[in-house]
ZAMARGU-4260 file (C-alpha; in steps of 0.2 Angstrom, whole numbers, plus 5000, padded with zeros to 4 digits):
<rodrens>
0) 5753/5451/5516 | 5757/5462/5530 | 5756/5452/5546 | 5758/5465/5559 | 5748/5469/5573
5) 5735/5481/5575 | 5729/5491/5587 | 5714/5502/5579 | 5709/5518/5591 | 5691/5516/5592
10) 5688/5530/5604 | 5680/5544/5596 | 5690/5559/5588 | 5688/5574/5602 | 5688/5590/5594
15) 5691/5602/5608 | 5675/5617/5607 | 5688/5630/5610 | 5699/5625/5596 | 5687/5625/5584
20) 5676/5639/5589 | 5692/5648/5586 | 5695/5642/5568 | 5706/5629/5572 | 5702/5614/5558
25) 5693/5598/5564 | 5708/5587/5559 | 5721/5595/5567 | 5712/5599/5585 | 5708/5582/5586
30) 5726/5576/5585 | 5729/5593/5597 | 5717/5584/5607 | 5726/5569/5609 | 5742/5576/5612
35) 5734/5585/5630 | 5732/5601/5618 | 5714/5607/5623 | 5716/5628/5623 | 5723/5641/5612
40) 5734/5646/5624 | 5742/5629/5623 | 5741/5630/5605 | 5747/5646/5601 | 5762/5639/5614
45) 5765/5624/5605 | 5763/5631/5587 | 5769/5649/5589 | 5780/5649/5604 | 5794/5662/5602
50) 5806/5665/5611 | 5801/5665/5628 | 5803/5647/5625 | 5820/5651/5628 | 5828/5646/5645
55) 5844/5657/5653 | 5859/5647/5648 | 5867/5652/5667 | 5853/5641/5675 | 5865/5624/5668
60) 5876/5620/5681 | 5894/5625/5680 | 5888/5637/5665 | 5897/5652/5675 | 5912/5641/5678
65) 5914/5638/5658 | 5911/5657/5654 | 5923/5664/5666 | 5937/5651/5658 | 5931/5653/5641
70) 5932/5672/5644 | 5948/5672/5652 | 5957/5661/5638 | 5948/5677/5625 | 5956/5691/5633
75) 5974/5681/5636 | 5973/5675/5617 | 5974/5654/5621 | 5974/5642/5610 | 5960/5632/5612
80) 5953/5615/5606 | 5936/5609/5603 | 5934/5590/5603 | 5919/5584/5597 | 5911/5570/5591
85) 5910/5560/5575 | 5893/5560/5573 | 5882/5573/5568 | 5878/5582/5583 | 5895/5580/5587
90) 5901/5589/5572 | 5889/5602/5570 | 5895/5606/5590 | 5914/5606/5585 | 5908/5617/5567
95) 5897/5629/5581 | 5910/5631/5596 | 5923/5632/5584 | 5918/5645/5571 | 5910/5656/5589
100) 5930/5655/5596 | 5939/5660/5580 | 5925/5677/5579 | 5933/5681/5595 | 5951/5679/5589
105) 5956/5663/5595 | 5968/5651/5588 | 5955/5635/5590 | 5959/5620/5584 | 5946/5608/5580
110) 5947/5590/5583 | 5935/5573/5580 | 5941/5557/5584 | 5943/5543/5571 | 5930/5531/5574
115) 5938/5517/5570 | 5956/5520/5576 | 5952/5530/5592 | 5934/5527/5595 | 5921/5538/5604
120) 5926/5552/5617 | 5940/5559/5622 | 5959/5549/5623 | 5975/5554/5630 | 5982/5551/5613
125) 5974/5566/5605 | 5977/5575/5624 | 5996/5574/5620 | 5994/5578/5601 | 5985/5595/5607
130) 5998/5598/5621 | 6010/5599/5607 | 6002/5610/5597 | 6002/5622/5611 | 5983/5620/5617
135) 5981/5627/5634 | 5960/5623/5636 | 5950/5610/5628 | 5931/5612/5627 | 5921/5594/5627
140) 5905/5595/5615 | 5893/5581/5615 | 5907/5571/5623 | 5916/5568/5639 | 5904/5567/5656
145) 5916/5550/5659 | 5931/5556/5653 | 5938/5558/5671 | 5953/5549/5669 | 5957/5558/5654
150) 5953/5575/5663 | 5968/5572/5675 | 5981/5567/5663 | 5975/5585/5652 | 5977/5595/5671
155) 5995/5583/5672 | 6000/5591/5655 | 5993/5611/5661 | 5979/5610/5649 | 5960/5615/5658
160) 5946/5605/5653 | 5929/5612/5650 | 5914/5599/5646 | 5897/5602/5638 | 5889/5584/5635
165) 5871/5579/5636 | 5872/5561/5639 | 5870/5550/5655 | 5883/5556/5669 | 5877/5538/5680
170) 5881/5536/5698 | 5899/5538/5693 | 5909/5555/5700 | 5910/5569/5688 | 5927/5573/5679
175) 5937/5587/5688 | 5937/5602/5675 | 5935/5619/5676 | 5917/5615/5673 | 5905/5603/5669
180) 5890/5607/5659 | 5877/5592/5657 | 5858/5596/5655 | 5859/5578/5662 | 5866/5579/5679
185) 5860/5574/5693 | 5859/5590/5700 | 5853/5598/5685 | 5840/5612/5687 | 5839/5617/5671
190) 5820/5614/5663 | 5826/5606/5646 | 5836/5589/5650 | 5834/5586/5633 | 5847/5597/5624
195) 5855/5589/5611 | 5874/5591/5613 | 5875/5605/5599 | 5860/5614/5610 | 5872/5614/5626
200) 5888/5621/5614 | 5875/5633/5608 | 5869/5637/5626 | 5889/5640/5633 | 5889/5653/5615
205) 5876/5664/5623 | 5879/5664/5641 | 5898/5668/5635 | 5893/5682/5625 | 5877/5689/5634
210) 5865/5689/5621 | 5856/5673/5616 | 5845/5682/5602 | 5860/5685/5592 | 5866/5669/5595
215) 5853/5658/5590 | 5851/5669/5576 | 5868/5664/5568 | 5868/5646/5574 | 5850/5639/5574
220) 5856/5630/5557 | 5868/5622/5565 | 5859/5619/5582 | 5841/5612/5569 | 5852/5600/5561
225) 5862/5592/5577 | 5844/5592/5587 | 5835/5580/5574 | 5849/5570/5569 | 5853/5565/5587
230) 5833/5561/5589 | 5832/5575/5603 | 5810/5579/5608 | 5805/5594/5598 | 5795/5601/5610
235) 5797/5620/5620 | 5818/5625/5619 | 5821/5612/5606 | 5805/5613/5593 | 5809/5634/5593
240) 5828/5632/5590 | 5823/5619/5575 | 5809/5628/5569 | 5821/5644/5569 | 5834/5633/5560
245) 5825/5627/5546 | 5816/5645/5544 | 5836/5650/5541 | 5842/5638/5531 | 5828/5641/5519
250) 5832/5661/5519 | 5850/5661/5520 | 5857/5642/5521 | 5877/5640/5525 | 5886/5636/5508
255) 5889/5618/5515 | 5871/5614/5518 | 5865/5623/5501 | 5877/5612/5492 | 5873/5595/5501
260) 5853/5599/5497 | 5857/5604/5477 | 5866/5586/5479 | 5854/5578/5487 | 5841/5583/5477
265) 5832/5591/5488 | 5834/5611/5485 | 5817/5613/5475 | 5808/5606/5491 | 5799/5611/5505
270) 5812/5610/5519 | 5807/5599/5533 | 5813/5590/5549 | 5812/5575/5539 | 5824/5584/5525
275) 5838/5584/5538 | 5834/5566/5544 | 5834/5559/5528 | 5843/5569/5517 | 5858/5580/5529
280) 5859/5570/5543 | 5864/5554/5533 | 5879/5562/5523 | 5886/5569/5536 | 5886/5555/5547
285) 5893/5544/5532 | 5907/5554/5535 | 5910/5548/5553 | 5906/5530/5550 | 5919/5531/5535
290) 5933/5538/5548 | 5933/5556/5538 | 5922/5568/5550 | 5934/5582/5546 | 5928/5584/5527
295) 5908/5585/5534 | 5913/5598/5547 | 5926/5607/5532 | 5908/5608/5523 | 5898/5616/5537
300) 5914/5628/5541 | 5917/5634/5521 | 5911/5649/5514 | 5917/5646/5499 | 5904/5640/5486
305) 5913/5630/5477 | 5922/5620/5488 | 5907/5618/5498 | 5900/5609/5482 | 5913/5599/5481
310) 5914/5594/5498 | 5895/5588/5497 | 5900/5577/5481 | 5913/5568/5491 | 5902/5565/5504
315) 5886/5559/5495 | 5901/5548/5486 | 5905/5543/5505 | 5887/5540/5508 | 5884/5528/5493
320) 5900/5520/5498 | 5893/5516/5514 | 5875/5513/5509 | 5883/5497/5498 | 5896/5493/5515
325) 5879/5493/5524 | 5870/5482/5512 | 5884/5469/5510 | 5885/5467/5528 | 5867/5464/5529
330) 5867/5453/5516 | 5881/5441/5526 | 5873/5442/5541 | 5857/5433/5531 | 5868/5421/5525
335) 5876/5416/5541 | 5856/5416/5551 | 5852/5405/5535 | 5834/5397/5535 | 5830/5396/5551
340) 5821/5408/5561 | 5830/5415/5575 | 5820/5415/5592 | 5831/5425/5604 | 5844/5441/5601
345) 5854/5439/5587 | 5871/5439/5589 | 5885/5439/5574 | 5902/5442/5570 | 5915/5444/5558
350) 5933/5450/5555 | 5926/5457/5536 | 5916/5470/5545 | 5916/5488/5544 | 5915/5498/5564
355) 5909/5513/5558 | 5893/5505/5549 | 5887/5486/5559 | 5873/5500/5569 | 5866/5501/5553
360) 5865/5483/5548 | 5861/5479/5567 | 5846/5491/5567 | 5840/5485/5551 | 5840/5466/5555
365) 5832/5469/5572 | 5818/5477/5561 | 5817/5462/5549 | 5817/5449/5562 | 5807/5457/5578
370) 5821/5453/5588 | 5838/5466/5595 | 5851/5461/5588 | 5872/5463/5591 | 5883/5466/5577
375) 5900/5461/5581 | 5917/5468/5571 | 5932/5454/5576 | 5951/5461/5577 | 5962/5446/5582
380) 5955/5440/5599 | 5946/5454/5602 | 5928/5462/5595 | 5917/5476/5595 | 5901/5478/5594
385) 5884/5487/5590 | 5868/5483/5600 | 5851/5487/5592 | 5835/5482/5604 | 5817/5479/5599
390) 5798/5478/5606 | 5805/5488/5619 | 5819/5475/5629 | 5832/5485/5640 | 5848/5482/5631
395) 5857/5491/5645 | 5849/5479/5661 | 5853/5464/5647 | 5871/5468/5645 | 5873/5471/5662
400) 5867/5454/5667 | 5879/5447/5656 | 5892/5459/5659 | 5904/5441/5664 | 5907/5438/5647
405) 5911/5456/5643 | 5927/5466/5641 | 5916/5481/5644 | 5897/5489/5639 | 5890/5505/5637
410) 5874/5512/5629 | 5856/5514/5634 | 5841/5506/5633 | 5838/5505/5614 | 5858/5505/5608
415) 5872/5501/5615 | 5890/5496/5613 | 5902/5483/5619 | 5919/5475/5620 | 5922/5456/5620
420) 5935/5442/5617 | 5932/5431/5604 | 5933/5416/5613 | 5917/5422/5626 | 5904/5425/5609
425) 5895/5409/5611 | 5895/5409/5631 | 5889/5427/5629 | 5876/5422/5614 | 5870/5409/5625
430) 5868/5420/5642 | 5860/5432/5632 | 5848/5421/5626 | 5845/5415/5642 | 5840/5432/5650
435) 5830/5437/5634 | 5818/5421/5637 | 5816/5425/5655 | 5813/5443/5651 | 5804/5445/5634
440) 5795/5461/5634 | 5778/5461/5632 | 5772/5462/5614 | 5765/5477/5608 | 5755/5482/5591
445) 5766/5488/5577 | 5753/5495/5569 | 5747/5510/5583 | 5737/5525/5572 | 5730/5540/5581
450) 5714/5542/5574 | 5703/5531/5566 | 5694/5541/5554 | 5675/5537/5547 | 5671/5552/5540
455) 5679/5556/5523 | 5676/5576/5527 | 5690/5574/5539 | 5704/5571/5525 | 5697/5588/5514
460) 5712/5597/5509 | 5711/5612/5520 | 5710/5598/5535 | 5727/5594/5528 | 5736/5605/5525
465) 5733/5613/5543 | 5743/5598/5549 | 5758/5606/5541 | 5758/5618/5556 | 5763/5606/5565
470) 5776/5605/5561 | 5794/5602/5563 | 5789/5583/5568 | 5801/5572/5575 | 5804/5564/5592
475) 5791/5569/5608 | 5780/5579/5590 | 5777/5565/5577 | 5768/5565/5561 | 5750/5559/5564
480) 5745/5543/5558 | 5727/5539/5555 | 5718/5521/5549 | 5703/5519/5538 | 5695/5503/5539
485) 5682/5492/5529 | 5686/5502/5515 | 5684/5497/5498 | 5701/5495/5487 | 5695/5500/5471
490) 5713/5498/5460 | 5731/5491/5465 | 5746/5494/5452 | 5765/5493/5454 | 5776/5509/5452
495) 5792/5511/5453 | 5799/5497/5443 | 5789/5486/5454 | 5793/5491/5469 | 5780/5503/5476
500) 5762/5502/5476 | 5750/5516/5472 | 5731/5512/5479 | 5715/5519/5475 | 5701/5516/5491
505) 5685/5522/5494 | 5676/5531/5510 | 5658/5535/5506 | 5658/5545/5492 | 5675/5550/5492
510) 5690/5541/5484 | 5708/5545/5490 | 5724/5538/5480 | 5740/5531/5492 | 5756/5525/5489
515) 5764/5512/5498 | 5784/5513/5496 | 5796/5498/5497 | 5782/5486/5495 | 5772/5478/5479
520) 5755/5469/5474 | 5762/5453/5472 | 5769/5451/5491 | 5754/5461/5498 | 5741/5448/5487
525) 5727/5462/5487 | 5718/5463/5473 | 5703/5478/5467 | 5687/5475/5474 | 5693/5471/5491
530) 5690/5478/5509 | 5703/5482/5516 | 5712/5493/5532 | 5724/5504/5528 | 5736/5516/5540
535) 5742/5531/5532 | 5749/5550/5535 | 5739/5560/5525 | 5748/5573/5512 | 5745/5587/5501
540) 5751/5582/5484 | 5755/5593/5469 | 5755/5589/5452 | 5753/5600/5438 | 5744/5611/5444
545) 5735/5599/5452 | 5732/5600/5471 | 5723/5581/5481 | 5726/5573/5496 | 5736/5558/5495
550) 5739/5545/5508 | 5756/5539/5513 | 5756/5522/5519 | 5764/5511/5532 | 5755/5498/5533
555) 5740/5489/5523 | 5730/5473/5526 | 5713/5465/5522 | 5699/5471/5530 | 5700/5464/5550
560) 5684/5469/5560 | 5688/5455/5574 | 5690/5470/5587 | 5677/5481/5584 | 5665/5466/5586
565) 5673/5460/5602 | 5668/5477/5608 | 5652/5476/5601 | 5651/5457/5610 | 5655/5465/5626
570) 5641/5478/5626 | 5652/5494/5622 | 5643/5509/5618 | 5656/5520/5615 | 5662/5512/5598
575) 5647/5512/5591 | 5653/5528/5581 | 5666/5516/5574 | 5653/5506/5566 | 5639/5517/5559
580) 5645/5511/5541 | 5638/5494/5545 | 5623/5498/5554 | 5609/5484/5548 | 5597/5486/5537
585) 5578/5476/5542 | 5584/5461/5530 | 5599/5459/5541 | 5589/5458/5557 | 5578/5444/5548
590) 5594/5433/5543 | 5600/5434/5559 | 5584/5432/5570 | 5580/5418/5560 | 5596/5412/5565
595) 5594/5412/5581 | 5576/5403/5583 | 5587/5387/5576 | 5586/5374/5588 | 5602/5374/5600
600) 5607/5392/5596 | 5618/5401/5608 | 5633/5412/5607 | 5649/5404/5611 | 5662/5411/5624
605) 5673/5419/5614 | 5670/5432/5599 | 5680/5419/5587 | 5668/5406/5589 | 5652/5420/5587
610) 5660/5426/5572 | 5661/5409/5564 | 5642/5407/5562 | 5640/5424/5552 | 5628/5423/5538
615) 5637/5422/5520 | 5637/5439/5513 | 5635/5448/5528 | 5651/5457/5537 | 5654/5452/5554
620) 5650/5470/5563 | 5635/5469/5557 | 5631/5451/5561 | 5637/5459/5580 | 5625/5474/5579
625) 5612/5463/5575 | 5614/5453/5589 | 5617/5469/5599 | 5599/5476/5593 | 5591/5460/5596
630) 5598/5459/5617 | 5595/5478/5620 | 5576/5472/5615 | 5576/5457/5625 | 5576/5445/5610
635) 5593/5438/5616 | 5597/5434/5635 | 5615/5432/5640 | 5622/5428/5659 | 5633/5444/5659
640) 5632/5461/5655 | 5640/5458/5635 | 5631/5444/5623 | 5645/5431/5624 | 5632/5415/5628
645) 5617/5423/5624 | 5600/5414/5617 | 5587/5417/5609 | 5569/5422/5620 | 5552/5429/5618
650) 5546/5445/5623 | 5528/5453/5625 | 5522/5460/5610 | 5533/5467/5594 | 5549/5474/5596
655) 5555/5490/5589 | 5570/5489/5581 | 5573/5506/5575 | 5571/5514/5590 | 5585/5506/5599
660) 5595/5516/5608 | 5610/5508/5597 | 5602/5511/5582 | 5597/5529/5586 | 5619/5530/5591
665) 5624/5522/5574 | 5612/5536/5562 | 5617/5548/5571 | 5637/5544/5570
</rodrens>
């Protein structure tokens, strides 16, 4: 079974008036709603906005800087180098600068580290390979804000330096280039910190040329792709670039990205952010994990057909390749965790591992094990390592803690990187586990829908399919998720071999069929006829001609009312919405009033130890109504406002149940 927690939103669905009055579907302006979308003006912003969305790429700081050096090695006829990164916004910022410089006539060479033999950024290794091949000016992309030392021995060798980056700059002193354009400065004024690195290469393209229509015209591909695969918030500049991008790729795709879809599988689809998260974003990043970044950026630079389709069979062949790395790793690392249960960060190394893919393996056993969790490659006395967190624990304040056992760190929050000697691993392990104890974050539910929906009207399929306007979803813009609860499971089969699960549940009169990937009956134990709760993204789905609504699942359980009848306990009105499918009937309110004429019958302290004496056969929210109906008519006293410790008292005359103020709330939900 799943055992995650569950936080259900029991607070009613709003559905703003002047949404809907302006034909706005229920569905969508409630999850509007919740996203502080209340007016048409801040939805036609946030669904339609155009181009005014756009911010003036000479507000960055130092972009005048950069376009006077850029412009002044175009007229002189430099040779210029773009050094990029080995991920994919890092190569779709070398593929975007680069193609932009060679339009103007430039001799530009494009170059991306070697992750495993160079590693990230910029090194004065490649600095004196590109001196000798006569490069006069080097543009950073999504690399270099800490690349000071490197700056000077590029300005010892006569070669400018020109950085466009997008991550942290720190407290540390910016490198001395020609300029420095970071959305991440301190000094930053611009509006959008949250360029992705191929959004600040694409910025320095239209402040150099003066016209930012025709730029993001001809690279909003490339600028889509980089912004979702580096996880970048699609709202404002960002959601109008990708939304722009996928419009193009679906008119006129670049040969390298038609190629990697056909491959992919994916051509005959709709094309979504999640088609670049899932489908590009991986292939192309295989490529950099595998130390060959130059055939993914070949690919999005070809214009020839056919050798864009064979580039895009060698990397899906790189992608498999590092899909079975990845799962071989991760099968090791079980191995050497054996049995037990690990109760702090996991920390592991091994000399057989491969650099470019332990992020992987480390992100995917933080998820199995609820815990972050360091990956370390070992090279003779020294090793390097991957940091995944999880729940929320600073991986950055926890490195730096124990930064004494470190060669060095760098990273974030949520990933990180570090440097350590083989001899410190189990002083490092131990500290680590150490700070984690005294700093464990605070546990939140896994399972966090949206909306909780009651009313089956909600999920029709014009209610739906508006939700696709929401779209591109992603990071600061995700997919709604919504729960139905106490509902009736009236089939469970495998699929797939075994190793999905396809659902069929009741709400009302309306039955809705999910599918629930990566898990099966036999590890879920549920069984047709149950109740159960269920958390889903809601789907159109199209089969022969065909057209339902179809829920996508992540996560499923047995039917759990413990929190809506704690509410209930405590005497809240507002989730009485929540409950109206259990609203009792007079039988009900006899059971439970005979119940409570029993000598010594009180409520306990707790809602466990109320719900322990519902009546066999009855569901526990309505036990708790019950109870609620009873107080509200003075048939139960209790010390405090809620019902917890109440008994049972008389009152003049007969009580009128069914014009209760809650039973009046729970017909009309």
């Amino acid at each position: 079974m799943n055992q995650k927690e569950w936080k259900i939103p029991y607070e009613k669905p709003l559905f703003p008036q002047e949404l809907t009055e302006g034909g706005c579907p229920p569905l969508l302006a409630a999850v509007l709603s919740l996203r502080g979308v209340t007016t048409r003006e801040q939805m036609k912003e946030l669904l339609d906005g155009g181009e005014e969305l756009l911010h003036d790429p000479l507000l960055l700081r130092d972009m005048p800087r950069a376009v006077a050096r850029l412009r002044r090695a175009i007229e002189t006829g430099e040779t210029v180098a773009v050094y990029g990164d080995y991920d994919v916004d890092g190569i779709t910022s070398t593929c975007l600068l680069t193609d932009y410089l060679r339009s103007k006539g430039l001799s530009c060479i494009p170059y991306i580290p070697d992750r495993s033999e160079e590693g990230y950024g910029l090194n004065n290794s490649a600095v004196e390979t590109l001196h000798a091949q006569g490069v006069s000016l080097i543009v950073t992309v999504d690399c270099g804000i800490t690349a000071r030392e490197e700056t000077q021995f590029a300005s010892s060798l006569g070669i400018d330096m020109i950085i466009t980056d997008h991550h942290e700059c720190g407290d540390s002193p910016l490198p001395e280039a020609a300029a420095v354009v970071d959305c991440k400065r301190a000094d930053e004024e611009y509006p959008n910190h949250y360029l992705a690195g191929v959004g600040v290469a694409l910025k320095l393209v239209c402040a150099c040329e003066g016209n930012s229509s025709a730029m993001v015209e001809r690279y909003c591909d490339l600028a889509a792709v980089g912004t979702v695969a580096d996880v970048m918030p699609l709202v404002g500049e960002n959601r109008y670039l990708v939304r722009r991008g996928l419009e193009k790729i679906e008119r006129d795709p670049l040969p390298g990205i038609a190629a990697m879809l056909r491959e992919a599988g994916v051509d005959n689809r709709k094309l979504t952010a999640a088609t670049i998260g899932f489908s590009l974003a991986p292939r192309l990043n295989a490529a950099g994990r595998l130390g060959c970044p130059a055939t993914a950026a070949r690919l999005l630079m070809t214009s020839d057909p056919a050798e864009a389709t064979a580039l895009a069979v060698e990397l899906c062949e790189l992608n498999r390749k590092r899909q079975n790395i990845e799962t071989e790793i991760w099968r090791e690392a079980g191995e050497m965790l054996g049995s037990s249960t690990p109760d702090a960060p996991i920390v592991l190394a091994s000399d057989k591992w491969h650099q470019g893919v332990i992020g992987i393996a480390a992100s995917r056993l933080a998820e199995q094990y609820s815990l972050p969790a360091i990956m370390i490659c070992l090279s003779g006395d020294v090793g390097k390592g991957s940091c995944r967190s999880y729940g929320g624990f600073n991986l950055f304040d926890a490195l730096s803690a124990c930064s004494e056992h470190l060669i060095g760190f760098g990273g974030h929050a949520l990933a990180a990187g570090l440097n350590i000697r083989s001899d410190k691993l189990a002083d490092f392990r131990a500290a680590l586990a150490r700070y984690y104890r005294e700093n464990k974050p605070v546990p939140v539910p896994e399972v966090q829908p949206d909306l909780l929906i009651c009313d089956s009207s909600l999920l029709s399929i014009e209610n739906v399919r508006a939700l696709d306007l929401l779209e591109p979803y992603g990071n600061a813009n995700p997919r709604p998720t919504m729960c139905l609860c106490g509902v009736k499971l009236e089939s469970a089969s495998d699929v797939g071999g075994g190793k999905h699960l396809r659902i069929r549940i009741r709400l009302g009169h309306e039955s809705f069929e999910g599918i629930f990937f990566s898990h099966n009956s036999s590890e879920l134990d549920l069984h047709g006829g149950e109740t159960v709760d269920v958390a889903f993204t809601p789907q159109i789905n199209e089969f022969h001609g065909h057209v339902s609504v179809q829920l996508l699942l992540s996560a499923l359980r047995r039917h759990d009312g413990s929190a809506l009848c704690e509410r209930i306990l405590r005497g809240e009105r507002d989730v009485l919405w929540a409950a109206a499918a259990y609203c009792p009937e007079r039988s009900d309110f006899i059971r439970v009033w005979h119940l409570a004429q029993q000598d010594g019958f009180h409520l306990g302290e707790r809602a466990e130890d109320v719900l322990a004496a519902v009546p066999p056969g009855m569901a526990e929210e309505t036990y708790c109504l019950c109870l609620a109906v009873l107080h509200e008519v003075g048939l139960l006293v209790s010390p405090d406002v809620g019902l917890y410790g109440a008994r049972a008292a008389s009152i003049d005359g007969k009580a009128d149940l069914e014009n209760t103020e809650i039973i009046r709330a729970l017909r009309s939900s």
